[in-house]
MIDOSE-1310 file (N, C-alpha, C; in nm, 2 decimals, decimal comma, always signed):
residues 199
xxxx	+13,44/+36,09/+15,26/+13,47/+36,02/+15,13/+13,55/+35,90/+15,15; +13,63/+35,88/+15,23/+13,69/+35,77/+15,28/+13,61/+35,65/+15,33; +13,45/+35,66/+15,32/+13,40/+35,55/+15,34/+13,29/+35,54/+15,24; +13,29/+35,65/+15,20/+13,10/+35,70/+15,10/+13,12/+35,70/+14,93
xxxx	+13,09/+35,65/+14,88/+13,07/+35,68/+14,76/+13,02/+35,74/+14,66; +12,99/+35,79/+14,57/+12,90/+35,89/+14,55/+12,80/+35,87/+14,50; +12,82/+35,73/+14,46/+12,64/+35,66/+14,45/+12,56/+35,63/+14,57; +12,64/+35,63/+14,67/+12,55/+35,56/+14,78/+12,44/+35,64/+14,80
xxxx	+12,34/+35,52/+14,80/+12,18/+35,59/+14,86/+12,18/+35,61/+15,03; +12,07/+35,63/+15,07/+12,04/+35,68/+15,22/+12,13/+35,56/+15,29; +12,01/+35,46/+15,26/+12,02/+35,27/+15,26/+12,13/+35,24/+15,27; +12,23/+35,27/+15,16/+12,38/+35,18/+15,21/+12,45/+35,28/+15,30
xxxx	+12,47/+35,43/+15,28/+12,51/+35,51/+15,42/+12,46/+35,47/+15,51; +12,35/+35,48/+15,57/+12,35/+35,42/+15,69/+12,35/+35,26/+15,72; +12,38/+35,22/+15,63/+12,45/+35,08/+15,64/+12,61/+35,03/+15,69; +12,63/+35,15/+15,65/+12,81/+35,13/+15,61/+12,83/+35,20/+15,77
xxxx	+12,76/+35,32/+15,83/+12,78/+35,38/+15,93/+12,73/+35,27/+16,06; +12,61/+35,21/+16,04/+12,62/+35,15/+16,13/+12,70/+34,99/+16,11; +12,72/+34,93/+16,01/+12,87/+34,88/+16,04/+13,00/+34,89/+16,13; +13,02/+35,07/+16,07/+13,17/+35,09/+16,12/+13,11/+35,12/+16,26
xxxx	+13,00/+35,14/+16,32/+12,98/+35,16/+16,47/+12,98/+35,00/+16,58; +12,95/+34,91/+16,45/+12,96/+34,77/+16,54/+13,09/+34,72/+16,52; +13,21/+34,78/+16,47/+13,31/+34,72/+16,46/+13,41/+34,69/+16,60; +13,47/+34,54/+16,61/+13,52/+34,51/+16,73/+13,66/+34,37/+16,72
xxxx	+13,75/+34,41/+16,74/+13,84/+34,30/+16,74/+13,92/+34,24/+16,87; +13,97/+34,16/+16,94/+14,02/+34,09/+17,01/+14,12/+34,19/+17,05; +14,17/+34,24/+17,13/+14,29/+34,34/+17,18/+14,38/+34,24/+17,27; +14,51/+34,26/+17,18/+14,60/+34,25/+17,28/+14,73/+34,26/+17,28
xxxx	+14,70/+34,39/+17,18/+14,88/+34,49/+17,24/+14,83/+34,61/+17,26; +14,89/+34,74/+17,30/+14,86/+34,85/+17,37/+14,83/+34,95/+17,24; +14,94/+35,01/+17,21/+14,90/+35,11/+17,09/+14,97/+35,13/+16,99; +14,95/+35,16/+16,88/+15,06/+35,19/+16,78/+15,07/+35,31/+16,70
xxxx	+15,15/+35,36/+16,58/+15,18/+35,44/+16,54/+15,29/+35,42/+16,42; +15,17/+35,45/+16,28/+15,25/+35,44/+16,17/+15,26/+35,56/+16,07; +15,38/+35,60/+16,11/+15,40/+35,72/+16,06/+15,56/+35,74/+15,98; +15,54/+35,83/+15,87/+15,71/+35,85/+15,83/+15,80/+35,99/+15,88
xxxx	+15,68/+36,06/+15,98/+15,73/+36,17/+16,00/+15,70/+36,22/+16,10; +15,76/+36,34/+16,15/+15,69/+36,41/+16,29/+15,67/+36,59/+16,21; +15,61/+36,64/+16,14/+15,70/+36,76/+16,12/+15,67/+36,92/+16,25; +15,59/+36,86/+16,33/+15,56/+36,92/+16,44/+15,60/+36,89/+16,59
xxxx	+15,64/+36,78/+16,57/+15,70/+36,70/+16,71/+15,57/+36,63/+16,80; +15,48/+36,63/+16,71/+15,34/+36,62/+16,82/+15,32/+36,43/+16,84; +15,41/+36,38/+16,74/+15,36/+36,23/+16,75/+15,49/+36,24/+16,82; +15,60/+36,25/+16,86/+15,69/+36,23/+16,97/+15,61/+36,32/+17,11
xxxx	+15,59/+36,40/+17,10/+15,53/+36,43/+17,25/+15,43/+36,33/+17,31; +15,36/+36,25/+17,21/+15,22/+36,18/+17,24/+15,33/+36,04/+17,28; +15,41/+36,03/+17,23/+15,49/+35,87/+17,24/+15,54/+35,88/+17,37; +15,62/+35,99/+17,36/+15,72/+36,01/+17,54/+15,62/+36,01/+17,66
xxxx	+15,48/+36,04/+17,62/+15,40/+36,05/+17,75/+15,30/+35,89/+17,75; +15,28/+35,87/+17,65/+15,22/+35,73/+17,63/+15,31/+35,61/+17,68; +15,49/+35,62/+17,64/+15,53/+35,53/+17,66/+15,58/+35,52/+17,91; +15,47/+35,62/+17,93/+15,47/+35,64/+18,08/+15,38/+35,45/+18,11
xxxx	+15,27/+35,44/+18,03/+15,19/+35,34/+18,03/+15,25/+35,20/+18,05; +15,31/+35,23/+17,86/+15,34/+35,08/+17,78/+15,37/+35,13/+17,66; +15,47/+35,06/+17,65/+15,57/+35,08/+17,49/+15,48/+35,10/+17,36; +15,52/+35,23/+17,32/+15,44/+35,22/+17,21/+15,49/+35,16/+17,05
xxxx	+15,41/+35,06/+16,99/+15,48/+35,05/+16,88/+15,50/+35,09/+16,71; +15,57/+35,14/+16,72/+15,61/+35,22/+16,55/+15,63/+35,13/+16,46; +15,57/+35,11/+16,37/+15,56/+34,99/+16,26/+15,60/+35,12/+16,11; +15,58/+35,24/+16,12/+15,66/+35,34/+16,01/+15,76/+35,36/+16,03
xxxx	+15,85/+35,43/+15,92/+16,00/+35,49/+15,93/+16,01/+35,57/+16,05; +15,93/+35,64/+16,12/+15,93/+35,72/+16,22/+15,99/+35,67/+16,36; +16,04/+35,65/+16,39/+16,08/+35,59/+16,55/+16,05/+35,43/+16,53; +16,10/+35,39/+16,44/+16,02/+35,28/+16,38/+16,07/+35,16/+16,45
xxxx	+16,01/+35,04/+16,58/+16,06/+34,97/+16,65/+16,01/+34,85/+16,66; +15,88/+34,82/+16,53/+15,82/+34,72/+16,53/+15,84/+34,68/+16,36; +15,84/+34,55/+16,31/+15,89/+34,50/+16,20/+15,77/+34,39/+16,12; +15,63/+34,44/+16,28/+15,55/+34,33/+16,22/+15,45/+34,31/+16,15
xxxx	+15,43/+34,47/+16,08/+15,33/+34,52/+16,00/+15,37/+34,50/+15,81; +15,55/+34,49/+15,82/+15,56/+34,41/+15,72/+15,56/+34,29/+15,71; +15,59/+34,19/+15,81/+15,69/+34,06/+15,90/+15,54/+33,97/+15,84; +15,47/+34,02/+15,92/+15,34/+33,93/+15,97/+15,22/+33,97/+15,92
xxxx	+15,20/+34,12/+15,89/+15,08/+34,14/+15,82/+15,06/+34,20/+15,63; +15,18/+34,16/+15,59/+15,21/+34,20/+15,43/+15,16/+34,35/+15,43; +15,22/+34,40/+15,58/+15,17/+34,58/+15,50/+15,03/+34,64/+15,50; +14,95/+34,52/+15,56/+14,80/+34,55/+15,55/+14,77/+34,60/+15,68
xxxx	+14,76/+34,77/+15,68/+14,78/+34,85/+15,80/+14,68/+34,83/+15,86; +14,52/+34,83/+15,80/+14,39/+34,77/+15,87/+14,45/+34,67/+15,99; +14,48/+34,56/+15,87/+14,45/+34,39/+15,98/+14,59/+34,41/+16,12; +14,67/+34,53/+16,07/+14,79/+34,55/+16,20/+14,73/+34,59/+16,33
xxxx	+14,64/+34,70/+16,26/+14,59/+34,83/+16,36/+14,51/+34,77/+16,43; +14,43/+34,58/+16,39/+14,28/+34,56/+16,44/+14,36/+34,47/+16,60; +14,47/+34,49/+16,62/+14,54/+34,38/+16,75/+14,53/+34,50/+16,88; +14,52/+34,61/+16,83/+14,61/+34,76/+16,93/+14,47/+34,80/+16,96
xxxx	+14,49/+34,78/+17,15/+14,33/+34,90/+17,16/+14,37/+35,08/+17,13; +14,48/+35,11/+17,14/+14,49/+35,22/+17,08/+14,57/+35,25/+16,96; +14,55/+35,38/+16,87/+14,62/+35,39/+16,75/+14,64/+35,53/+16,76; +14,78/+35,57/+16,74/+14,83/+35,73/+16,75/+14,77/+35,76/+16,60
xxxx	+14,67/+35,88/+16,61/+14,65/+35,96/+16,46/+14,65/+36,10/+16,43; +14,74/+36,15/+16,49/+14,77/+36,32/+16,50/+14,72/+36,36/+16,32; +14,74/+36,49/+16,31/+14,71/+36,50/+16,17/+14,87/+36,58/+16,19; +14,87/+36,65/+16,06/+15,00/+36,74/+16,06/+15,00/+36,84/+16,07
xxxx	+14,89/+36,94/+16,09/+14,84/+37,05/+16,11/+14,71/+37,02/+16,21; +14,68/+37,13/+16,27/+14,56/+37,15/+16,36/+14,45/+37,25/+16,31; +14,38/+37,25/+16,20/+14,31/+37,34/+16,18/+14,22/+37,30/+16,17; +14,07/+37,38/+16,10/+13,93/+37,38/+16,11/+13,94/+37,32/+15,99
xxxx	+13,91/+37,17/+15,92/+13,85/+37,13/+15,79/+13,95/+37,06/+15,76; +14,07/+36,99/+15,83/+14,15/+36,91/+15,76/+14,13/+36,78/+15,85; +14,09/+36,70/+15,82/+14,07/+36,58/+15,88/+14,10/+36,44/+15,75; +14,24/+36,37/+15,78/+14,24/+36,31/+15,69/+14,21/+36,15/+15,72
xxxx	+14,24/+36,06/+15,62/+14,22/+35,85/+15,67/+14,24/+35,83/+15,82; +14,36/+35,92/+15,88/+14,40/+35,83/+15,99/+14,28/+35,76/+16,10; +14,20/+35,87/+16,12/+14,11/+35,91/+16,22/+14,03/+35,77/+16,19; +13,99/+35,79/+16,06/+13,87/+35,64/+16,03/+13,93/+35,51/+15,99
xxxx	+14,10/+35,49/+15,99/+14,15/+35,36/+15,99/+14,15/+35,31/+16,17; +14,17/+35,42/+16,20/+14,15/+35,38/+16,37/+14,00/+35,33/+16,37; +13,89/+35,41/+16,37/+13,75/+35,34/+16,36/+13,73/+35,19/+16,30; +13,80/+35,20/+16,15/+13,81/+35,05/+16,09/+13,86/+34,95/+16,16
xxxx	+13,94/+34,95/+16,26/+14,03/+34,87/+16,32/+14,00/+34,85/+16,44; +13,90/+34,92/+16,49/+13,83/+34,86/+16,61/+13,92/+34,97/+16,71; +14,01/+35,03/+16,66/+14,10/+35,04/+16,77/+14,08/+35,25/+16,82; +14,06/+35,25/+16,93/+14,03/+35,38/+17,02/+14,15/+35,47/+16,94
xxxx	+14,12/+35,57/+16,86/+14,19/+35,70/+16,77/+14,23/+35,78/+16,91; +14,39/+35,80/+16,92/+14,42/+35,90/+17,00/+14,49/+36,02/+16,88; +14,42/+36,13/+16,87/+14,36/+36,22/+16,82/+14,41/+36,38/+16,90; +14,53/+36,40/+16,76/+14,54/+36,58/+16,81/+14,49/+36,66/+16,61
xxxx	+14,41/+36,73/+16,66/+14,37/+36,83/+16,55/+14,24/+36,89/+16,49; +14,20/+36,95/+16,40/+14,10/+37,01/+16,36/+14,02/+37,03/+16,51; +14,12/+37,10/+16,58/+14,09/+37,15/+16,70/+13,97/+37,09/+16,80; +14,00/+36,99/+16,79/+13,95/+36,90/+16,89/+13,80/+36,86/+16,83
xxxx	+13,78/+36,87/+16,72/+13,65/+36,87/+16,69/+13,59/+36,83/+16,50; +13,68/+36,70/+16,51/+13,67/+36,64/+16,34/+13,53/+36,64/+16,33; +13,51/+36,67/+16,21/+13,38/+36,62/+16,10/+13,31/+36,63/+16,24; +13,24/+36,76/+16,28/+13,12/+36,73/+16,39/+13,01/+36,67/+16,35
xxxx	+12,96/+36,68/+16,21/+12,87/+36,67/+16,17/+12,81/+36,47/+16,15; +12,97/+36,42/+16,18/+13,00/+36,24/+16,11/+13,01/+36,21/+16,29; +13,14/+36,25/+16,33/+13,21/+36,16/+16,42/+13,18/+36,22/+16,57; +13,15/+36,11/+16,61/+13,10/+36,10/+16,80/+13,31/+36,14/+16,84
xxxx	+13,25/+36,27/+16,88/+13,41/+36,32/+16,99/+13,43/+36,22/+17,10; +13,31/+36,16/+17,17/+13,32/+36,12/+17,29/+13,37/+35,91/+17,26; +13,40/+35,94/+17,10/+13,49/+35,77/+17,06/+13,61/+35,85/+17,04; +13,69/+35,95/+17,11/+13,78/+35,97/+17,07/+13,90/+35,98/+17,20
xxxx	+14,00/+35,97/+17,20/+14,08/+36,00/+17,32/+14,16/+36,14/+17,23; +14,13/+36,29/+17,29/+14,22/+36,38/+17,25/+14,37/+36,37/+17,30; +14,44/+36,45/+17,24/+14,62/+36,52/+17,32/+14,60/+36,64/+17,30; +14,63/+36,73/+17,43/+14,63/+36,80/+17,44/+14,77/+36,84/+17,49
xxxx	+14,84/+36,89/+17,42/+15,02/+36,92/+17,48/+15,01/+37,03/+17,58; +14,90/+37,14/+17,61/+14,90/+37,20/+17,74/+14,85/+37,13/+17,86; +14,76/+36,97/+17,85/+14,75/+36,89/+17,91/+14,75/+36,74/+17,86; +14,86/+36,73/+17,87/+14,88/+36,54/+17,85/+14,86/+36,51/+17,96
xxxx	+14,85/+36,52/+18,09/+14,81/+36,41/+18,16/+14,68/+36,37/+18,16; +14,59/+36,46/+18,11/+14,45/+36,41/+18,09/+14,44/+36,27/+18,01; +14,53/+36,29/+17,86/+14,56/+36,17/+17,78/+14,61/+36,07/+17,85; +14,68/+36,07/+17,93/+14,77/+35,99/+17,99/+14,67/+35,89/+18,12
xxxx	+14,58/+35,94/+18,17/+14,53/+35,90/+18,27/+14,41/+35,84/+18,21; +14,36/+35,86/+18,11/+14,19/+35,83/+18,03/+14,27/+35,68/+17,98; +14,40/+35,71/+17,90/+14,47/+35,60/+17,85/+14,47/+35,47/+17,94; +14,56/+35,54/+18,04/+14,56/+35,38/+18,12/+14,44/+35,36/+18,21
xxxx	+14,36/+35,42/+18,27/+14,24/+35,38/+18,31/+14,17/+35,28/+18,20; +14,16/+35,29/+18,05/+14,10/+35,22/+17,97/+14,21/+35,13/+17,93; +14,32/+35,11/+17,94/+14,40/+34,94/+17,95/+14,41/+34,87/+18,07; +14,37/+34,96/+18,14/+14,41/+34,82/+18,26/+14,28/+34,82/+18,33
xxxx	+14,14/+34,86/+18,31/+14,01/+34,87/+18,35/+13,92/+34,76/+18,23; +13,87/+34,68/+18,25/+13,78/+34,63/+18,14/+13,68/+34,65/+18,06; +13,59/+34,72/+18,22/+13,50/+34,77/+18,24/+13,48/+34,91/+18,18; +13,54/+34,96/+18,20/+13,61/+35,11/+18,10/+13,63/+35,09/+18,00
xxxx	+13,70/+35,00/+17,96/+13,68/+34,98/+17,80/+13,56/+34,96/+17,73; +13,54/+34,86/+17,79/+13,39/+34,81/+17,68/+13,29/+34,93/+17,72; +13,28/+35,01/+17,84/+13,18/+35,16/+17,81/+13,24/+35,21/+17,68; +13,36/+35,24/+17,72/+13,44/+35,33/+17,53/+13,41/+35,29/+17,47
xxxx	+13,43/+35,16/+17,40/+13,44/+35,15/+17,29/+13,27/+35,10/+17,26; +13,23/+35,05/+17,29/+13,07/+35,04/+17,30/+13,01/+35,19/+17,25; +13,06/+35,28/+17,24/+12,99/+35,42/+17,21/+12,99/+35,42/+17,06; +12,90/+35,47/+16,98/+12,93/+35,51/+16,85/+13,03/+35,56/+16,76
xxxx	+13,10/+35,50/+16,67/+13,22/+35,61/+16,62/+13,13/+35,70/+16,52; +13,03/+35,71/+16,45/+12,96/+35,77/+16,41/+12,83/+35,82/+16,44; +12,79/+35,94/+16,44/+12,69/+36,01/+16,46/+12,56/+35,99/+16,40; +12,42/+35,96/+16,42/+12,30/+35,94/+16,33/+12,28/+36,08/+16,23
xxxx	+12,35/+36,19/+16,24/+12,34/+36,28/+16,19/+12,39/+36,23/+16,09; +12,52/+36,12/+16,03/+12,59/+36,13/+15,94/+12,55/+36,10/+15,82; +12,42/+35,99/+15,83/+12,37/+35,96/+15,72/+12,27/+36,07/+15,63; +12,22/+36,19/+15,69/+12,14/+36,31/+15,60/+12,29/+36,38/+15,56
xxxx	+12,39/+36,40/+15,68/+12,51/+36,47/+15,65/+12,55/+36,40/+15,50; +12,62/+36,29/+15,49/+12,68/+36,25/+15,41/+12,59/+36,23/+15,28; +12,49/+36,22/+15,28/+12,35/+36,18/+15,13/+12,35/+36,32/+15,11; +12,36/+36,45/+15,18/+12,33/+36,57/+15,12/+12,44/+36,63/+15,07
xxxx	+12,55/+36,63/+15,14/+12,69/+36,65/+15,12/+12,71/+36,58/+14,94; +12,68/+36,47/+14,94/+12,74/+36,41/+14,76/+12,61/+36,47/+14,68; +12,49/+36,42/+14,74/+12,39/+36,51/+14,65/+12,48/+36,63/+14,55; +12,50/+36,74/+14,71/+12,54/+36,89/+14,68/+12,63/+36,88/+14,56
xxxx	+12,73/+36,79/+14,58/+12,87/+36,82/+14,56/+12,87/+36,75/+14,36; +12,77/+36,66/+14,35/+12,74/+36,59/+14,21/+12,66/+36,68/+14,15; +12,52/+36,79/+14,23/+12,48/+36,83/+14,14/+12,59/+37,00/+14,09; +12,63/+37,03/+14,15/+12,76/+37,12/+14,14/+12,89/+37,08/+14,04
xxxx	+12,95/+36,96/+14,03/+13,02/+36,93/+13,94/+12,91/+36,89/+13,79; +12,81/+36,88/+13,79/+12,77/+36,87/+13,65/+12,73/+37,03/+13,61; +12,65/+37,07/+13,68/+12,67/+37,25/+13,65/+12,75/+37,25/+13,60; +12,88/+37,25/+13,63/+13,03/+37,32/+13,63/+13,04/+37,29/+13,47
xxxx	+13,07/+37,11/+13,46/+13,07/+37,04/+13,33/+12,95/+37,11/+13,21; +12,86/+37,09/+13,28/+12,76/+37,11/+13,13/+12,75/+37,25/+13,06; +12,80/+37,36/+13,18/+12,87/+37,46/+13,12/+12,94/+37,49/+13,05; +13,03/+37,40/+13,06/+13,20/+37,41/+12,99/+13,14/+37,32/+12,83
xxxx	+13,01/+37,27/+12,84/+13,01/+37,14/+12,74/+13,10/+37,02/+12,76; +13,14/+36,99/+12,87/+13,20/+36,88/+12,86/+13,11/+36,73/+12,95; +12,98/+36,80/+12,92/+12,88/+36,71/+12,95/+12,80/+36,71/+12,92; +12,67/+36,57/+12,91/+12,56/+36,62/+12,82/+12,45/+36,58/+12,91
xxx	+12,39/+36,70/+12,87/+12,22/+36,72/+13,02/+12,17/+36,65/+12,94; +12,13/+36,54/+13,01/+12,04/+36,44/+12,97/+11,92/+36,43/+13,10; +11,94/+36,49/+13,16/+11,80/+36,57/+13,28/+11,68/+36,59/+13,18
């Protein structure tokens, strides 16, 4: 829902998906992280092992060490996030079904989602895992070595990021998903009478 509307036909979903799959900006700071919290400690574990690389920068209240997301870009987290080949997007929990914006502002921004949650496996049905860099806190050096192989390799990069952030599955996924979910909220309504079947 973060990119779909509920009108959209087949035509503009797969419009909009293959958009966000051509998306690409000019990189040339390392990674960032805008957050006001940790309540897990998991965006500090990802920072202490990231900052092994190259400084990561905090543009939120959180460890907060960059001033330029208000300074220079009025706050507009997109146009901040489109400079950074990577973008820290932990969720706050790890479970099966909670996948929230962060994940697809990283896709909007060109910039590679490093990604702890919904157990390693968001929206299978939308998002290519293999556009994603995971953390794994029983193994961060896996993160740690994929990381800097793809900043200091070129060649590495442009394979990554060249991969799809979205799946071709997404567009039947996403057109049957609002289908479902519009013809279920008018049920609901025209039951109650607080709608009128004009079907």
């Amino acid at each position: 829902l973060y990119y779909f509307g509920a009108n959209d036909t087949k035509d503009t979903i797969y419009e909009k998906v293959k958009k966000i799959n051509s998306i690409k900006y000019p990189k040339t700071e390392f990674c960032s992280l805008i957050a006001r919290h940790d309540p897990n400690s998991i965006r500090k574990s990802i920072i202490d092992n990231l900052n092994q690389v190259e400084i990561v920068k905090c543009a939120g209240r959180y460890l907060h060490n960059d001033d330029s997301l208000k300074n220079n870009f009025n706050d507009d987290k997109i146009k901040y996030l489109q400079q950074f080949m990577f973008n820290l997007c932990p969720e706050n929990t790890n479970i099966e079904g909670y996948v929230t914006e962060k994940l697809f502002q990283s896709f909007d921004s060109g910039a590679i989602p490093i990604y702890w949650g919904y157990n390693e496996n968001p929206e299978p049905e939308v998002v290519n895992p293999k556009a994603i860099i995971f953390y794994n806190p029983e193994n961060p050096e896996q993160m740690i070595q994929q990381t800097k192989e793809l900043w200091t390799n070129k060649n590495a990069y442009e394979d990554f990021i060249n991969q799809p952030r979205l799946l071709d599955s997404a567009v039947d996924f996403v057109y049957n998903l609002q289908t479902n979910v519009k013809q279920r909220y008018e049920e609901i309504f025209i039951k109650k009478g607080l709608l009128c079947d004009e079907r």
